[in-house]
C-alpha positions in Angstrom: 5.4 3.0 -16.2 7.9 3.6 -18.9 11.0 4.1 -16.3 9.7 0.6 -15.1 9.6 -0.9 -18.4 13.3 0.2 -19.3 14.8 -0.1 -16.4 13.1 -3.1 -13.9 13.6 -6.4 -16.0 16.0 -8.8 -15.0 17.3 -9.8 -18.1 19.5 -12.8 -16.7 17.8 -14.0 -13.7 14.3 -12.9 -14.2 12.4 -11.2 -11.4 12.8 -7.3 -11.6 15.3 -4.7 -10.0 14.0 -1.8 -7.8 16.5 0.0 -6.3 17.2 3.2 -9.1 19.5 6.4 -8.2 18.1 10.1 -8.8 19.8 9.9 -11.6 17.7 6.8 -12.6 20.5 4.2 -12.9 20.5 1.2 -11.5 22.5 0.2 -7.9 25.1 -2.8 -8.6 25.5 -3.2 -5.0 20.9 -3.3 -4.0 20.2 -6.0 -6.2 18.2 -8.3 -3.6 15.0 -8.7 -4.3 12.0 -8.2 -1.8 8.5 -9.4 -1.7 7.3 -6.0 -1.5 8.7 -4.0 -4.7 8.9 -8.1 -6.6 4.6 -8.2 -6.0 4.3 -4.8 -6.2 5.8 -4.9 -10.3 3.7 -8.0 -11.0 0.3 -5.8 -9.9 2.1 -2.5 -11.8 2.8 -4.5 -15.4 -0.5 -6.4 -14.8 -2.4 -2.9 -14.6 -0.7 -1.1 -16.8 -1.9 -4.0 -19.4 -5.5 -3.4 -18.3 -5.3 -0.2 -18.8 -4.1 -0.6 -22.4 -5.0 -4.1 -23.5 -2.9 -3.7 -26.9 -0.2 -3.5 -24.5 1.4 -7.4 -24.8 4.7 -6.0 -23.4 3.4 -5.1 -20.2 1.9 -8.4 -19.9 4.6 -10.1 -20.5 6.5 -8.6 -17.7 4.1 -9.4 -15.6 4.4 -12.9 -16.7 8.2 -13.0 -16.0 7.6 -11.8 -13.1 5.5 -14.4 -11.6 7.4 -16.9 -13.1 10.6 -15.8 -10.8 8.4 -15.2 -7.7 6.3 -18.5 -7.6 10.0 -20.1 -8.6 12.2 -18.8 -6.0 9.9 -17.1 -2.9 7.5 -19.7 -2.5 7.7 -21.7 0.7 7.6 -25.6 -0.7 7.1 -26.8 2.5 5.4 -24.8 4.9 3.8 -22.5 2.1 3.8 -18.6 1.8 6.2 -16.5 0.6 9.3 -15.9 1.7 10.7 -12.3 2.5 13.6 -12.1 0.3 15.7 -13.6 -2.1 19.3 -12.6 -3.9 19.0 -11.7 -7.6 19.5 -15.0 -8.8 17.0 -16.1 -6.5 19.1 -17.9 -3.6 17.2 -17.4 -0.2 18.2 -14.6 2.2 15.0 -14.4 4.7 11.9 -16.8 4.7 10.1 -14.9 7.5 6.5 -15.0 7.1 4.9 -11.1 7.2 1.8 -11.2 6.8 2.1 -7.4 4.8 4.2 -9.5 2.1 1.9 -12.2 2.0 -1.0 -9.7 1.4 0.5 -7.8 -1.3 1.1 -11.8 -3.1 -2.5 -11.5 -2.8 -3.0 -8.2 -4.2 -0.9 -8.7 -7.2 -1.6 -12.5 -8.0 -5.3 -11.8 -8.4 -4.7 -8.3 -10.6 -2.1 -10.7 -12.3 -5.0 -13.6 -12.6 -7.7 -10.5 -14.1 -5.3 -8.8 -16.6 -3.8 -12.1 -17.7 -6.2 -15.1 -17.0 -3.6 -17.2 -16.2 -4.9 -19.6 -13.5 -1.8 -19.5 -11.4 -2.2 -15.9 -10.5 -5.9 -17.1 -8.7 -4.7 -20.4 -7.6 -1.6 -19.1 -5.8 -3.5 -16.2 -4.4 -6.3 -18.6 -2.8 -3.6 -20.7 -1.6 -1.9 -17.7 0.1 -5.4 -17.0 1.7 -6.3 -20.1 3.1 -2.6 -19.9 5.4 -3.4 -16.9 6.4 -6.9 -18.4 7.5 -4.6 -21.3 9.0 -1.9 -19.8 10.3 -2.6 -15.9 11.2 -6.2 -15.2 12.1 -6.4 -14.4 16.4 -9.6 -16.9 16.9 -9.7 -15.5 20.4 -9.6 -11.7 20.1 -10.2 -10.8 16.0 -8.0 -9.9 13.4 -4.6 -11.1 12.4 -1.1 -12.2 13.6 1.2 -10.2 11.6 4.7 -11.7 12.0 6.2 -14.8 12.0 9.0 -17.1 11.2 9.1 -19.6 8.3 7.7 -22.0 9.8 4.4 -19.8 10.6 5.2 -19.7 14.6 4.3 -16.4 15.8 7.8 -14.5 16.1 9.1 -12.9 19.6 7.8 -9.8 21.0 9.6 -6.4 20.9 11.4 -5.7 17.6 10.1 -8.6 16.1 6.6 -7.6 17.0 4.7 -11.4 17.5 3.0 -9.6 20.0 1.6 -6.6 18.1 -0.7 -5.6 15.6 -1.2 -2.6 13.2 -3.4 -0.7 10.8 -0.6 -0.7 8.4 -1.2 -4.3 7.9 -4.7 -4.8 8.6 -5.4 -2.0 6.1 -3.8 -4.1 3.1 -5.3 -6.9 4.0 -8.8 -5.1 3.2 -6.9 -4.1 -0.1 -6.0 -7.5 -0.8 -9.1 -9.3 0.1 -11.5 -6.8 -1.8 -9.3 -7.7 -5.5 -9.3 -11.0 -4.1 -12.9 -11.2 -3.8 -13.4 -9.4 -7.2 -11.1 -12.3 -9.1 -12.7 -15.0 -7.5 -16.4 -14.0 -6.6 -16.4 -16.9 -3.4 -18.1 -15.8 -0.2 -15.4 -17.0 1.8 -13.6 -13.9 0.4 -16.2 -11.9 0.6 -16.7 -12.4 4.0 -13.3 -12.7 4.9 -13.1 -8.9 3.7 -16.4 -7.8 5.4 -14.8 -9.2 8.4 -11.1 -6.7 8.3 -13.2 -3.9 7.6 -15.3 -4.5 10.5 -12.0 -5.2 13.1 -10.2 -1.9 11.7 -13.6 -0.2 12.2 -14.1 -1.5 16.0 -10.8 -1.0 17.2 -8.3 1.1 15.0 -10.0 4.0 14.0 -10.3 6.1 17.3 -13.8 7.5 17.7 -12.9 10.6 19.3 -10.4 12.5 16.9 -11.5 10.2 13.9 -8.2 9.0 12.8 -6.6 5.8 12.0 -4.3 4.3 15.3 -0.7 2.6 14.8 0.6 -0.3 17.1 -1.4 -2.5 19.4 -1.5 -5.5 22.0 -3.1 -8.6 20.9 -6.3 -7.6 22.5 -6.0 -4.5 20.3 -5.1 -1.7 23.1 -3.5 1.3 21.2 0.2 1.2 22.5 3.5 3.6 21.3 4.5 2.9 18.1 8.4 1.3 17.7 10.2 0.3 14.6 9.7 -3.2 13.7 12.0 -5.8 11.8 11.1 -6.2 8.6 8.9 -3.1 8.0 9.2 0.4 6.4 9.7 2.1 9.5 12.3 0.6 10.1 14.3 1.5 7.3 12.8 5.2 6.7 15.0 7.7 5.9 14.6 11.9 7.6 13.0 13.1 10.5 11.7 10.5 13.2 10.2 10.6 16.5 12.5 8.9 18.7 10.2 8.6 21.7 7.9 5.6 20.8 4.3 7.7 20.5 1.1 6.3 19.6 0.8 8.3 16.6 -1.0 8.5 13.3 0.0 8.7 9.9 -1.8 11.4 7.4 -1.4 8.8 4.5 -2.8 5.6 6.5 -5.7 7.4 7.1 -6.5 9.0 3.9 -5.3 5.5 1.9 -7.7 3.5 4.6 -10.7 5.9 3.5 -10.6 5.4 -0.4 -9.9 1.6 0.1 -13.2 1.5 2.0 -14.8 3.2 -0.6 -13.4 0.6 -3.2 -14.3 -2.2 -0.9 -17.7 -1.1 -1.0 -18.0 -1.5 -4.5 -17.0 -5.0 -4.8 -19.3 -5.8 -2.0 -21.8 -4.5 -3.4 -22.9 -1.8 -0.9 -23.1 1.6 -1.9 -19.9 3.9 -1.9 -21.2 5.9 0.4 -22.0 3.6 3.3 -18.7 4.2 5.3 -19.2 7.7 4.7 -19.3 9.2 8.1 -16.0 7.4 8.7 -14.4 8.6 5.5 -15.1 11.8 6.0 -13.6 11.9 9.5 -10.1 10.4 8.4 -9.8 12.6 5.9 -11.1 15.7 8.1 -8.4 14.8 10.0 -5.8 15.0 7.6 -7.3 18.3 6.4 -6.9 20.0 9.9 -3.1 18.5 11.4 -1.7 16.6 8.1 -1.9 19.2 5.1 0.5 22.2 4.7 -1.6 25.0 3.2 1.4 27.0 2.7 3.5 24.8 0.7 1.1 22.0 -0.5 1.2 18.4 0.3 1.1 16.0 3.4 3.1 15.5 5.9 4.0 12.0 7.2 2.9 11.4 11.1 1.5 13.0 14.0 -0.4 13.0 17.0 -4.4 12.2 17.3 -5.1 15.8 18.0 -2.1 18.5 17.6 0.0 19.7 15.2 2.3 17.4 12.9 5.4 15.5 14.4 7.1 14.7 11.2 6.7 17.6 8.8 8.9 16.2 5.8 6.6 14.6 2.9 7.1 11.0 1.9 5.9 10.2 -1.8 3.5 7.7 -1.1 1.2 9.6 1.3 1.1 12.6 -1.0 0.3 9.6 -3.9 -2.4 8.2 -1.7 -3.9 11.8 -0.7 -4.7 12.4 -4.1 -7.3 9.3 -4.2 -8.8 10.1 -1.1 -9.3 13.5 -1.4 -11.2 12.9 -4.8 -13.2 10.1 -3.2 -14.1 12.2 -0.2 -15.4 15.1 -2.8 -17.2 12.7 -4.4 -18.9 11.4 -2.2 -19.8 14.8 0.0 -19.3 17.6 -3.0 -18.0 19.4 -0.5 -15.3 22.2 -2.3 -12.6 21.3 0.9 -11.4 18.3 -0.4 -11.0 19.3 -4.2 -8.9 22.1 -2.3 -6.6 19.3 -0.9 -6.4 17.4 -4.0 -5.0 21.2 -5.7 -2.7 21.5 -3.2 -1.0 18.0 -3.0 -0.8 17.9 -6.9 0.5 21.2 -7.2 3.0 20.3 -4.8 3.8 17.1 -5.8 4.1 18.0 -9.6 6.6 21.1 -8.6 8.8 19.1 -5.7 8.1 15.5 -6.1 8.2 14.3 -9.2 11.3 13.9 -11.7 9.9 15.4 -15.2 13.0 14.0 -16.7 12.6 10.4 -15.2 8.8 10.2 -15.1 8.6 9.1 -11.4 8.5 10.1 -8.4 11.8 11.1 -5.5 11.0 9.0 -2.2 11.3 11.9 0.1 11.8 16.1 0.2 11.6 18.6 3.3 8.7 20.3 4.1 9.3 23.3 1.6 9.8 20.6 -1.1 13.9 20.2 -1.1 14.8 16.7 -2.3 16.4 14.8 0.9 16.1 11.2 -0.9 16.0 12.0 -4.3 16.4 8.5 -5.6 14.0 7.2 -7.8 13.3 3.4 -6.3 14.2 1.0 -3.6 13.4 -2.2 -1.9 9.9 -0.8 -0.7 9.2 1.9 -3.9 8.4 1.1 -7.1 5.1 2.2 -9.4 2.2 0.5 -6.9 1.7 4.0 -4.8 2.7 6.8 -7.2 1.6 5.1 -10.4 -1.9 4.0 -8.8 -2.9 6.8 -7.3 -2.6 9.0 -10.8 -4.4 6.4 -12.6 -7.1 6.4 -9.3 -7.0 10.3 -10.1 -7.6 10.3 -13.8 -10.5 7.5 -13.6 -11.9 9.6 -10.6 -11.6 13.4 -12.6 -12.8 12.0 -16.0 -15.9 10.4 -14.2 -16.8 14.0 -12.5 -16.3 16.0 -15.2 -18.5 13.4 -17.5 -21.1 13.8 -14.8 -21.2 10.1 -13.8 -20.9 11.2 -10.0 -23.3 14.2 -10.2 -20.9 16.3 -8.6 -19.4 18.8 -11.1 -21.5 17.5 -13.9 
């Protein structure tokens, strides 16, 4: 959090800059800002003050940061939150993606739980009720994912109107289950039940146990293709150019400790998804982990060895959670293993001592290949979370809490 705290505030126009060199410095020319990396500050800042309650600064930056994102991203007359705005605010793209308007969610109510401030609770509900309006597929389940600013589901193809994904149907679990916690309403509650079971039913394939990609409406797995406005998209290194229906190592292990987590707010115990859990992250253990160099890699096939062998930062982040979760749960020695082997890596190839963050992506023997330290989709929400996830998780087994190494 410290690289965040000297370097992300928008001093001028409020709002906070994400895109940071390897060298740590700020790029003049990627100063737009984007739903993603603008929510995902508000949650870090918001955290980072629950974690350390004497810590007004934090708090504060959090504060600012709503401030410029209720100002300038939300949609004044059809509602939501636009995509992205210039650094002084001006809109570039109001497109309504549902994976931005669930990570307003997510950070609004962490915002509304560190802070109190009733905005962060009243702006998430609102966000929540368009969704219910606008998004939810009354006919076959789950949730339209893109469309325009006006909330009409956008064209087929590249703009993918007619698709939907784990990607986004996983943070919408995420988002509901804080959302739930902030407010305590059934409506949310059941809202979240409700995702879990969808992603359960029909994008986690029974056979090989892993998490899917890209479907039809009706939810029939079909090859994965970049999409406007996503990740994908914009990713850097090694790709598979042949749309595949194919899986990614980090969905699948993130999915598992969010189900876990969701478990806890609803009050059922942790364990209750376990069978599932344990097969995602089985999964990972037998295609997605390197055993000889430590860490993840990024996607592959249901069954057979991994497609894209270089290692991303936030699956290797989210690994670390899941593997602790799935030892917890199962005691089995496997998964603390894992965890070894993705910190060990990560602490030797990933991470910048000097800088106190995390590079966005090495090769598969750890050699930087986008060294840089932030961009419009990276800031502190994976890498930061997950070692906090981690700490919280080691300090509870080794007090004995879990009964596992106690």
């Amino acid at each position: 959090m410290p690289f965040w705290t000297k370097r992300a505030i928008d001093e001028r126009y409020g709002g906070y800059f994400t895109c940071f060199d390897a060298e740590g410095r700020l790029d003049e020319a990627d100063t737009d800002k984007h739903i993603v990396t603008q929510t995902r500050l508000i949650w870090g800042f918001s955290t980072f003050h629950m974690i350390d309650p004497q810590d007004q600064v934090s708090l504060a930056y959090a504060r600012q940061g709503v401030d410029f994102f209720i100002e300038h991203f939300w949609d004044t007359r059809h509602g939501g939150w636009a995509w992205k705005v210039a650094r002084d605010g001006m809109l570039i793209d109001n497109g309504k993606v549902v994976y931005g308007q669930s990570f307003a969610i997510y950070a609004l109510a962490t915002y509304f739980l560190a802070s109190g401030d009733p905005r962060g609770l009243d702006y998430a509900e609102r966000t929540f009720d368009l969704l219910q309006r606008y998004c939810v597929d009354v006919a076959r389940g789950g949730y339209y994912e893109n469309l325009e600013p006006d909330w009409q589901r956008s064209p087929g193809g590249f703009c993918a109107g007619d698709r939907k994904s784990l990607d986004i149907h996983m943070h919408l679990l995420e988002c509901f289950t804080v959302l739930a916690q902030a407010s305590g309403k059934e409506i949310h509650r059941r809202r979240l039940q409700e995702v879990i079971d969808i992603i359960l039913a029909h994008m986690v394939d029974p056979e090989n146990g892993c998490g899917g990609n890209q479907y039809d409406l009706a939810f029939n797995p079909i090859p994965a293709v970049a999409i406007r406005r996503t990740w994908n998209a914009d990713r850097e290194g090694e790709a598979v150019e042949t749309p595949t229906d194919t899986t990614s190592y980090g969905h699948n292990i993130e999915l598992a400790w969010l189900l876990v987590r969701a478990c806890e707010i609803l009050g059922k115990p942790r364990d209750v998804y376990g069978d599932v859990v344990r097969r995602l992250v089985d999964h990972s253990l037998r295609y997605g982990l390197d055993r000889d160099h430590g860490g993840v890699y990024r996607d592959g096939p249901h069954a057979g060895p991994a497609l894209v062998r270089d290692k991303e930062f936030w699956q290797n982040a989210e690994a670390l959670v899941g593997y602790l979760d799935a030892f917890e749960i199962t005691g089995a020695p496997e998964y603390l293993e894992a965890f070894e082997l993705v910190w060990s890596f990560a602490r030797r190839a990933m991470i910048n001592h000097t800088l106190g963050e995390w590079m966005t992506l090495v090769s598969e023997s750890g050699e930087p290949i986008v060294a840089a330290i932030g961009n419009p989709w990276k800031a502190c929400y994976h890498s930061g979370r997950a070692v906090w996830e981690s700490i919280r998780r080691l300090d509870m087994l080794l007090s004995g809490r879990f009964g596992v190494l106690g």
